[in-house]
C-alpha positions as CSV (number, residue, x, y, z in Angstrom):
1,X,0.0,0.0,0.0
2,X,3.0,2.4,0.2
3,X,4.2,2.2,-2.9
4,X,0.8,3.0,-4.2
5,X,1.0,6.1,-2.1
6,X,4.5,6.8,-3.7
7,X,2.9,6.7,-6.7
8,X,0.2,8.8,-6.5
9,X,2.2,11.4,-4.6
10,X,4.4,11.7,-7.4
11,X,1.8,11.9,-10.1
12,X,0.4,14.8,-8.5
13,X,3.3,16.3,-7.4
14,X,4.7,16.1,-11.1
15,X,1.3,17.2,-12.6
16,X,1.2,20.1,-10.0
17,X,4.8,21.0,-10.9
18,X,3.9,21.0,-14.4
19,X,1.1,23.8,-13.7
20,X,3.5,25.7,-11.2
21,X,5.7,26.2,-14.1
22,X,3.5,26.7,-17.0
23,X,4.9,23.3,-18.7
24,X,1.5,21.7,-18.2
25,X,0.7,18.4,-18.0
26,X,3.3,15.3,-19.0
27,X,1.1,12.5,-19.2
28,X,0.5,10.0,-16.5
29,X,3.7,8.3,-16.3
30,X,5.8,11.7,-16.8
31,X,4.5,13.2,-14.3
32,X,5.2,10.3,-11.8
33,X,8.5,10.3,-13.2
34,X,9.0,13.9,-12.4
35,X,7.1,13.7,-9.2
36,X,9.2,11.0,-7.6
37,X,12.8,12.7,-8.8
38,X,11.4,15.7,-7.9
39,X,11.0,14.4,-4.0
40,X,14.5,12.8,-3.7
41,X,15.3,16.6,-4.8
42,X,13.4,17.9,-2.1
43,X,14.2,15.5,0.4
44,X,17.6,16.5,-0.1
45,X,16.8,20.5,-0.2
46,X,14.7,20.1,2.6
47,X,17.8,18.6,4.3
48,X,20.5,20.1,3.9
49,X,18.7,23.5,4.7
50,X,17.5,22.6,7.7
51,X,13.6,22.6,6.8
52,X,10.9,20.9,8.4
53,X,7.3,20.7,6.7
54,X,6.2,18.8,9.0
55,X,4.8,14.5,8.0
56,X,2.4,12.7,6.6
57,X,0.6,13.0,3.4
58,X,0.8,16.8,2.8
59,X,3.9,17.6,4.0
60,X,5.2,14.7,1.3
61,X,3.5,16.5,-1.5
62,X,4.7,20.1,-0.6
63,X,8.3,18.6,-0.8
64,X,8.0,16.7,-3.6
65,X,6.4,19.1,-5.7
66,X,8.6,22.1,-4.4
67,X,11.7,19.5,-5.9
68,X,9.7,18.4,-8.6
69,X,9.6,22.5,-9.7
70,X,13.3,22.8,-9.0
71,X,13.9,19.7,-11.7
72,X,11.5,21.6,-13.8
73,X,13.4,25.1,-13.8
74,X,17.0,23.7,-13.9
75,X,15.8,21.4,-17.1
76,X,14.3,24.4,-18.7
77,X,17.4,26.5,-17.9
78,X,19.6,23.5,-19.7
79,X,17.3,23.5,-22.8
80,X,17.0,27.5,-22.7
81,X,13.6,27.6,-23.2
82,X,13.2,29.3,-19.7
């Protein structure tokens, strides 16, 4: 049952990523993709800066979108289309 909830973090963290920086949706398996690099991104963000959004459910999402955003803007950087 976790990995489910892995999954379905990521796909709307990814999808709400997408939306956060105008690059809209990526399908359903690109935006897990994004949604679950983007929370070993913010995992590690959120570490080594010392921030705390607190557990469970939403506090998962709010990191893993916030890194799946950061993957977003430094991919768009390297392609020069943002």
């Amino acid at each position: 049952m976790h990995f489910l909830w892995f999954i379905l973090i990521g796909a709307i963290a990814g999808w709400l990523a997408g939306l956060i920086t105008k690059g809209g949706g990526f399908g359903l398996l690109g935006n897990i993709v994004i949604g679950i690099v983007g929370a070993v991104i913010g995992g590690w963000l959120a570490r080594t800066l010392n921030i705390s959004v607190g557990g469970g459910t939403f506090g998962s999402l709010l990191v893993a979108t916030g890194g799946a955003v950061v993957l977003l803007v430094l991919i768009g950087m390297l392609r020069g289309s943002r």
